[in-house]
N, C-alpha and C positions, 0 to 999 in steps of 0.2 A: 402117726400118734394122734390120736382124738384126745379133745382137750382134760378129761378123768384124768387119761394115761399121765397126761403130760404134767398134771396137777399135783401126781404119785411118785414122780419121775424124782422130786430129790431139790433140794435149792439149789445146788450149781446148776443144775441142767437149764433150773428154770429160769435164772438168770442169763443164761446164754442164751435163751428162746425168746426173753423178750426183750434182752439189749440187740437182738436181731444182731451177733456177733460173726457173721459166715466169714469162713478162714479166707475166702478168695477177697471180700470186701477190703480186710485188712491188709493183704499180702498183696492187692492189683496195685498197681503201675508202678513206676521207677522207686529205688531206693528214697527215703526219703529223713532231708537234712536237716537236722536237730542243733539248736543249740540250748544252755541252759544258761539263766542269769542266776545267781544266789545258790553258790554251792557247798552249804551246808548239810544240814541232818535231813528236811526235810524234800531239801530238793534233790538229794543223791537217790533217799530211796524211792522217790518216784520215777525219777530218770530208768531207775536203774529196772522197772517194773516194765517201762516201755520197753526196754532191750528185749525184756524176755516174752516180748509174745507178739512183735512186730520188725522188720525186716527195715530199721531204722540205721544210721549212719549217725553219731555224734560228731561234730565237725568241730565246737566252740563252745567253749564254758570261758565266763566270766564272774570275777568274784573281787571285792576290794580287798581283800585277808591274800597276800600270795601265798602262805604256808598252806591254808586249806583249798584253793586253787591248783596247785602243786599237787596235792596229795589225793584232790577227786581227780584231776586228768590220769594218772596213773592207775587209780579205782577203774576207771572209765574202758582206760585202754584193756583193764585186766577180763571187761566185762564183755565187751563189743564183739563183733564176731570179725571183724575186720581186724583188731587189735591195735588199730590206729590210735597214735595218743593228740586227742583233740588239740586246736592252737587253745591257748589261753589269753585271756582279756584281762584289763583290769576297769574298762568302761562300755557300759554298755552298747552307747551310742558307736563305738570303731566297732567293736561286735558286728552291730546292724550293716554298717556303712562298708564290712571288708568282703561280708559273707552273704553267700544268697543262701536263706535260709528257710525251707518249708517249716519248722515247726519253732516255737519257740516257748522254753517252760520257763516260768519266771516265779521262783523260790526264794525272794527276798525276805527281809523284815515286812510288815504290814507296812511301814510308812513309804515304801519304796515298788508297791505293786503297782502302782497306776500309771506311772512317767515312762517304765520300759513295757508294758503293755503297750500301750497307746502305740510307740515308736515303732514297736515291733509288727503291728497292725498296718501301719503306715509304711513297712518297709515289703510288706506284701504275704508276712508269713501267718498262720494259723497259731493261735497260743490256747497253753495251758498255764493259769496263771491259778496257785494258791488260796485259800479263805483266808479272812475276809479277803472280798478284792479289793476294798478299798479303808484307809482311816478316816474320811468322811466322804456326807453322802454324795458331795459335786462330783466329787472324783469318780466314784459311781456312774454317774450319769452321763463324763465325757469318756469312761471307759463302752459304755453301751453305746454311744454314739459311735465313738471309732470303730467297732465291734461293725456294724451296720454301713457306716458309710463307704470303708471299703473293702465289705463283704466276706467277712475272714469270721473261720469258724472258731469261737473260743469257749472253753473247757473252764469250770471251777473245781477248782478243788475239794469238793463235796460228793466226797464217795461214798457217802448212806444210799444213794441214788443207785447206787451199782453194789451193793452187800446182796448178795446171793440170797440170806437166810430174812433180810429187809423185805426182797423185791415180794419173797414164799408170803411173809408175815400180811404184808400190802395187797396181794392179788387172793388169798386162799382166807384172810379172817377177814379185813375191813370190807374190800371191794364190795363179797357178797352178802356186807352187811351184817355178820356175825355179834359184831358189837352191838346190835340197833343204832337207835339215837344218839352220836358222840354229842356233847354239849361243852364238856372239860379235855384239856390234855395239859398235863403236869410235865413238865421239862426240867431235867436240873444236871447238876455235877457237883457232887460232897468230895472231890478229889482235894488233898490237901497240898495244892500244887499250887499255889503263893509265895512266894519267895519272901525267907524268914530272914532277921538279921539283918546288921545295921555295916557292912564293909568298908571298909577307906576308900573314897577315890582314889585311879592310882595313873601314870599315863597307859596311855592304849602301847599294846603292843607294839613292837617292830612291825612287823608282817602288817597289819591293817591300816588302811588310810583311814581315821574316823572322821576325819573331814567328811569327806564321798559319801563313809557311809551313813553319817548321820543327814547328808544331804538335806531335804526338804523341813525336814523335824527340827524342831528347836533344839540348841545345843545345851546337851548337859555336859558336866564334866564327867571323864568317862570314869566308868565301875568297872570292876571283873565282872560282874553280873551281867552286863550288857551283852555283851559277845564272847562264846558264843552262844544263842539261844535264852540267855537271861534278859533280853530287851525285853517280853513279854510280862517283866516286873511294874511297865511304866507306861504311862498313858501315853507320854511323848508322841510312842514309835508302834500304839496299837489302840485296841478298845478293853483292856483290859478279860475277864474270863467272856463276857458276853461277846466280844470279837473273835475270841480264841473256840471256847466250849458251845456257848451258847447258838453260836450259828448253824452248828453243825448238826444240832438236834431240832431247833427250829427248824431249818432245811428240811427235816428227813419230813418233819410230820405235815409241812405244806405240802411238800412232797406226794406222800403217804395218801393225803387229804384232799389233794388237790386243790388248795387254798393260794389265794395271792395275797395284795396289800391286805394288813390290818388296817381296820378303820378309825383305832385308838390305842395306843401303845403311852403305858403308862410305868414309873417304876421308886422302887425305894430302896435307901439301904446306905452302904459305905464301909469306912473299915472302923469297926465297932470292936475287933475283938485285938489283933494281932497290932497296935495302936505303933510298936516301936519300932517295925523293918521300913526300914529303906524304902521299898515298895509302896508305889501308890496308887495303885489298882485298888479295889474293893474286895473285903474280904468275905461281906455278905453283901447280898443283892436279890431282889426280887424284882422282875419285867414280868407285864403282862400286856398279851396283843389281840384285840380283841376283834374279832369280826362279829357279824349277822346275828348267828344263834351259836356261837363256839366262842371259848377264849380259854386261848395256851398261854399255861401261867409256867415262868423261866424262876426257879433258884437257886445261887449258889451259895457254899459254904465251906471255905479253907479251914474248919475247924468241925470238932465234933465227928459224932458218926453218921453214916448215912442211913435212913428209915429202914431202907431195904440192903442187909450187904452184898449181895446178888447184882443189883442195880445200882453202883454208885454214879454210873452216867448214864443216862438214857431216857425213855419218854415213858407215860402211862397212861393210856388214850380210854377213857368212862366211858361206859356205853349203859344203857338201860337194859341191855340183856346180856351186859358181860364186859371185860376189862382184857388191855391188853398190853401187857408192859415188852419193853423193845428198846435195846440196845447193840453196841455192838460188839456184844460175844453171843447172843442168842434173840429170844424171844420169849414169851408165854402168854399163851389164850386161857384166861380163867372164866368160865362161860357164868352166867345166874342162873339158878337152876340146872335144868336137866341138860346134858349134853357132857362131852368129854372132852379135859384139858388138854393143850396141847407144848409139848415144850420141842424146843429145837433150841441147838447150838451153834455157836461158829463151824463151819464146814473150813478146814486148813488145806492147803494144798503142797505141803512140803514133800510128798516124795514128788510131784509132777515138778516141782520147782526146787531140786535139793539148796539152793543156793540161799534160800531163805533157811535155813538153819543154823548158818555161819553167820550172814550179814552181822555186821557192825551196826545194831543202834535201831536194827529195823522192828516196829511194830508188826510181829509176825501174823497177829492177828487183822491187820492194815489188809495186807499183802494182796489178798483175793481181790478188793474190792479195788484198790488200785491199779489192777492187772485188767480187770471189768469196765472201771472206768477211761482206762486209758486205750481198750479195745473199741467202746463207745465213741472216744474222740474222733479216735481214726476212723469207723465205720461215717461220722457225720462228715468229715473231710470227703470222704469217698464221695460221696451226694451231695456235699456243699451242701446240707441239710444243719439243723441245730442239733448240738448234744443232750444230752439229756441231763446236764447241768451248765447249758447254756449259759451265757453272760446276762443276760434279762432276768435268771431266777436268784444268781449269786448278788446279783444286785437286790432283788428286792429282800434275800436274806441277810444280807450284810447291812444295807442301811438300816430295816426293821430292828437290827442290833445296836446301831450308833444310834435310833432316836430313842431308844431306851434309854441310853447314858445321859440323853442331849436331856430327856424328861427328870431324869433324877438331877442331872446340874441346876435347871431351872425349877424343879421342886414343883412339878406338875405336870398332869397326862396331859397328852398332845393330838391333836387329831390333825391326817394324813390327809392332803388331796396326792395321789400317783399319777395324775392327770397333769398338773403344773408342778409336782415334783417341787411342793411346797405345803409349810404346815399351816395349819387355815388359822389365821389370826392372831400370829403371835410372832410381832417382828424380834423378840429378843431368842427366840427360840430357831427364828429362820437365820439368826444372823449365824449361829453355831453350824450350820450347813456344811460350810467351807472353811475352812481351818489355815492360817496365814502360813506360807511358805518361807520358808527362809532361804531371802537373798543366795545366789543369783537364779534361783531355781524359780520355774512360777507355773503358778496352778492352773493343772488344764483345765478346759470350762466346754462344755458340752456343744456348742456349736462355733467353737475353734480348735477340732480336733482335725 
């Protein structure tokens, strides 16, 4: 196939050609042993993603909830081809210490990525660890150390990197420069996904240790909102939508762009509208991160409608000879002047994968790109090579999202040295870096990993 052909060939195809996904890369050498930390919504349906297109063994899930522990080991078993029902854990750390374990996926809350990363790197296995990977930036930085010092290949949770109909948008309109001169790229999410409403504290359930699981985070008294899944109501235990949404579009389009550190990351905003829920995340927010001659501007909005209803989450990349908006159900090239738009869709894979039509909870639309990116992991394992959402990029996307917050806390833009992995001259703004841990837990720090 010469490269026209291959250009023609369709967005799966061209995602498999250049995640260089060959069936023997995945499928060579011995069965290989999986465990997962954090066995809720979103760590089931990634797990459950590797199953279906790699010759994986689940051995061990770990979860402090045993009702939802319980009820993924039986998912699991239903799933696997062995039918084996995994042991179950209730600590990560006996996880580590009972099992030798090639692969480890770690599907926690945000405040709980970095402490079984690190451990699980240290116990010798390859991980797949979730966005953000960190709730601040140190933790970042001793996760890329551990990453590096012994040698272990780790996956973020940033599948725009591996969207089929992304990789078509990136290789077929920007690359060849279709857009001309980008100088702006608009990021946002109008999703009205802030958690409304003011609930009673109430105790935590039987089933959950919230002791564990609130771990490292400051303790609040617990909510229903909290677990499961409503922890992303609160700063505690994340970075509020810019940790959650915003990463994942910043990602794509550094990605896309091939962009690293911003040189100034600036931001405004708060909760202006929704004044009475519970929730203390922001309900509007604008970040912007600027480099050279480009600056991607991030905003969100839990209320109102969004400019465009086609695009309520996604990017829109200005060019001087044309525009091109990019999400994850499609795309569209609208050219200036002469030339012909281009629209593409999500490409679904539900009859190759009937099992995505039943799943419980699963973003069907996810599904491909999770299937891509978790084919990509394994091809880097193969090669002991870096993924294509290596730990060195989830960092630089994840922290670029915490110095946003960090700017709007201290009420001024900030500029970035990624050399000393510190902000140039502003010791109240460095001091937020690192976020206090709570007793007896303590913060790894990048050259005691």
């Amino acid at each position: 196939m010469n490269r026209r052909e291959f250009m023609q060939a369709g967005a799966a195809g061209l995602a498999l050609s250049i995640l260089g996904l060959q069936a023997a890369e995945v499928a060579a050498g011995p069965t290989k042993r999986v465990g997962l930390v954090g066995c809720g919504w979103y760590g089931k349906s990634a797990l459950f993603r590797l199953l279906q297109v790699a010759p994986v063994e689940v051995v061990a899930l770990c979860d402090v909830d045993q009702r939802m522990l319980a009820e993924a080991a039986e998912l699991t078993a239903s799933r696997q081809a062995s039918r084996n029902t995994p042991r179950t854990y209730a600590d990560y750390r006996r996880m580590l210490d009972r099992e030798q374990l090639d692969i480890v996926h770690v599907a926690t809350p945000d405040h709980w990525h970095a402490l079984p990363m690190i451990a699980a790197v240290q116990a010798g296995a390859d991980v797949y660890v979730e966005k953000p990977i960190s709730v601040d930036v140190v933790e970042g930085q001793a996760m890329v150390a551990a990453a590096r010092k012994y040698k272990r290949v780790v996956q973020v949770g940033t599948q725009r990197r591996s969207t089929p109909h992304l990789i078509e948008a990136r290789d077929t309109i920007l690359r060849p420069g279709k857009l001309g001169r980008i100088a702006l790229v608009e990021i946002y999410c109008y999703y009205h996904m802030r958690a409304r409403g003011n609930p009673a504290d109430t105790d935590p359930p039987a089933s959950l240790d919230y002791e564990t699981w609130t771990g490292p985070a400051p303790k609040r008294p617990y909510n229903p909102w909290v677990h499961p899944r409503g922890w992303r109501a609160f700063m505690e235990y994340g970075n509020g939508l810019l940790g959650d949404m915003c990463i994942h579009m910043f990602d794509m389009v550094r990605w896309m762009l091939d962009l690293g550190w911003p040189r100034r990351i600036g931001s405004c905003g708060g909760i202006l509208v929704d004044k009475a829920s519970k929730s203390n995340i922001t309900d509007t927010q604008n970040a912007t991160f600027e480099y050279d001659d480009l600056t991607v501007v991030w905003q969100h909005r839990t209320w109102g409608q969004a400019p465009d209803p086609k695009y309520p989450w996604g990017a829109t990349f200005y060019g001087d000879r044309g525009t091109l908006k990019a999400s994850v159900m499609g795309y569209d090239f609208i050219p200036q002047g002469d030339g012909a738009p281009v629209h593409r869709d999500i490409t679904y894979e539900l009859e190759q994968y009937p099992q995505d039509k039943t799943e419980k909870d699963l973003e069907r639309h996810c599904a491909p790109a999770l299937r891509y990116h978790m084919k990509d992991f394994l091809a880097a394992i193969a090669k002991r090579g870096r993924s294509v959402a290596d730990i060195e990029q989830g960092y630089i996307s994840s922290a670029s999202c915490i110095l946003a917050n960090i700017a709007l806390q201290v009420g001024r833009t900030l500029s970035w040295d990624p050399d000393k992995g510190r902000i140039i001259g502003d010791d109240q703004a460095n001091a937020l870096l690192r976020r206090p841990y709570r007793k007896p837990w303590v913060h790894p720090e990048p050259d005691r990993v």
